[in-house]
N, C-alpha and C positions, 0 to 999 in steps of 0.2 A: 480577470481570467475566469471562464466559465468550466466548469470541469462536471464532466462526469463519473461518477466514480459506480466499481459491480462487483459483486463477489457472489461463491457459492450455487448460484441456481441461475442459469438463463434466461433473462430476461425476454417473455413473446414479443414486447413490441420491436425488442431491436432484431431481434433472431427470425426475423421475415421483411417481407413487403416494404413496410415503412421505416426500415432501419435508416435510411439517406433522409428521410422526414426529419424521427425523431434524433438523430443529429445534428443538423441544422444549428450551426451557435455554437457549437459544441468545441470548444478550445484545446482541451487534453481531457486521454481516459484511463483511469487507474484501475487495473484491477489488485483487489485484495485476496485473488486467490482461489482454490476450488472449482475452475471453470474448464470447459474444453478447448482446448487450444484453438480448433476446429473454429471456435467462437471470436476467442478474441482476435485469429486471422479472418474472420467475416466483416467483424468492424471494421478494421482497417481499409477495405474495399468499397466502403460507400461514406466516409471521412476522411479528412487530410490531417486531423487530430491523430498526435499520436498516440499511440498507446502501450501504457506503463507496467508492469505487473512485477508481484512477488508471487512466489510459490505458496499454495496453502499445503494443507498435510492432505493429500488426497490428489498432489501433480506429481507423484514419483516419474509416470511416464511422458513428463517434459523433456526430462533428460536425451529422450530418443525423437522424439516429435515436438520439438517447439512452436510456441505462436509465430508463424512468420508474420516477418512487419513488424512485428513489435518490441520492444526493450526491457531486460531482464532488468529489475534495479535490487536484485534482491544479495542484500551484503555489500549493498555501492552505495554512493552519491552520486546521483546524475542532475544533469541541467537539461532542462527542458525549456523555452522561452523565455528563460532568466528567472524559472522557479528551481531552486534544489531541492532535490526527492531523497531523500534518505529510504531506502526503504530492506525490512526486514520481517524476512516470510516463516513460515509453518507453525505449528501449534507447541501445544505443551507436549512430553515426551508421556504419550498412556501407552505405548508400544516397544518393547526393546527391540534395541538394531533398528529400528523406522527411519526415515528418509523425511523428512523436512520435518522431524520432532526435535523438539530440545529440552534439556531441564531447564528449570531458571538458571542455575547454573552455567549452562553453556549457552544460553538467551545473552546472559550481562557477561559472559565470555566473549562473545561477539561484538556486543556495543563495547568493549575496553579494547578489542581489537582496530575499532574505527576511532579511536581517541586524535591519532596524528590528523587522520584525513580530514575530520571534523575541527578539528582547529584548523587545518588549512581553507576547508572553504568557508570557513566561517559559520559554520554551524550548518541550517535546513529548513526549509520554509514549509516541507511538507513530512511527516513520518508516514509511511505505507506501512502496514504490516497485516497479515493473516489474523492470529488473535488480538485480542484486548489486551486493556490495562487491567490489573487481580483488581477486580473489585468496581471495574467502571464498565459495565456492562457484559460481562463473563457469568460462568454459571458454576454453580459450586461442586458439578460433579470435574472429575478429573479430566476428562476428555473435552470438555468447551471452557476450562477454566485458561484464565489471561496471565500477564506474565509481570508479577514485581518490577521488573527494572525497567519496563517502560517508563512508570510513572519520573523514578529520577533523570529519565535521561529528558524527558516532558520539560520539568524543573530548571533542567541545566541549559536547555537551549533555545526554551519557548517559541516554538515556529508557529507558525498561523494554524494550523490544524494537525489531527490525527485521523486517518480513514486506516480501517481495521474489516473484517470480516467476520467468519468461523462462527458464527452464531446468527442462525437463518432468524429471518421474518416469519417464516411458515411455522418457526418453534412455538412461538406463544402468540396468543391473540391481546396481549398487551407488549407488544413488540415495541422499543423506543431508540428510536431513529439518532438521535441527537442527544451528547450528555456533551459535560462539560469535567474537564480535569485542571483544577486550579486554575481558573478560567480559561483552559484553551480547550476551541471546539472539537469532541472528538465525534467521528459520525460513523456510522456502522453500512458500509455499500450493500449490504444485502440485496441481491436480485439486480438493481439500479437507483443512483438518487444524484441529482445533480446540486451542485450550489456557486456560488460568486467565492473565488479565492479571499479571505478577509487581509487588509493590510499587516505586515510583521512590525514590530513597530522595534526599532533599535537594531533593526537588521545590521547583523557584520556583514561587513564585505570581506571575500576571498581574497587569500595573496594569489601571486602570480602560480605558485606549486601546486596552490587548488583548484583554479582556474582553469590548468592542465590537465590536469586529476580528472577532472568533470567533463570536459572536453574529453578525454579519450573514453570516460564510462557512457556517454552519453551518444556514441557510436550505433547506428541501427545496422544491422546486420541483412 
């Protein structure tokens, strides 16, 4: 599967002209967040890839204007082509009362809340989320820093990748695209970046109760 994946700053070559070009091949699109809805409803107009998104800290006004065409997966598990998206949006909490901020706290609140669902589908091929892992490509100040309980949840389910956001390209002129967390690829969408899904290897299979689970999250509106 070829995916695309975007976060935080729009990309020119897809936000014009040659958007139906440089889609071409293009299998599913994830976004990680921080984008205009305006956007990710443009994509879908010159693909038949769908496309996937979690909230970054900066979509508060999702809630009134969503991407049409596209698929919230943020706090779900959804199935797409027979990939499972786990995915889990907004940043670390540098704002009180903010709208897709959390402490770590209520970060690894939320992954103890998908405990049943994740046994039932059998884990997740793909983790989506806004920030990073603390420490695998995050930044030390408060506001771009990543979130602890990724890493265990990385550990406990090992899916083929991580695509994250919240920390632009534009930030540093040593900008890096691709790290690695206990050997699972984590990649940073910044702007745009495509790659080949890697095989999951020991994949669970879902029972029948996540199957259903996934089927109904995996609804486009």
């Amino acid at each position: 599967m070829h995916i695309l994946v975007i976060s935080d700053e729009p990309s020119s070559k897809l936000w014009g002209e040659r958007c139906r070009e440089c889609l071409s091949g293009v299998d599913l699109i994830l976004s990680a967040g921080d984008l205009p809805s305006s956007y990710l409803s443009f994509l879908t107009c010159f693909s038949s890839a769908p496309v996937i998104y979690v909230h970054g800290n900066h979509d508060d006004y999702y809630e009134k204007k969503p991407p049409e065409g596209c698929l919230c997966a943020d706090g779900k598990i959804v199935q797409i082509k027979g990939v499972r998206i786990l995915g889990l949006g907004g940043s670390i909490r540098y704002r009180p009362d903010a709208v897709n901020m959390y402490t770590e706290k209520e970060m690894a609140d939320r992954i103890r809340s998908l405990k049943r669902k994740l046994k039932a589908t059998g884990g997740f091929d793909i983790l989506l989320t806004h920030a990073p892992i603390r420490g695998v490509g995050d930044q030390d100040n408060l506001t771009h820093r990543g979130f602890e309980c990724f890493g265990p949840l990385l550990d406990l389910y090992r899916p083929a990748v991580m695509v994250h956001g919240h920390n632009h390209q534009s930030y540093s002129a040593f900008f890096q695209r691709e790290r690695e967390y206990h050997g699972i690829p984590v990649i940073n969408a910044s702007t745009s970046f495509e790659f080949d899904l890697p095989e999951t290897p020991d994949r669970r299979e879902p029972s029948r109760r996540g199957l259903w689970l996934m089927a109904r999250n995996s609804r486009f509106d």
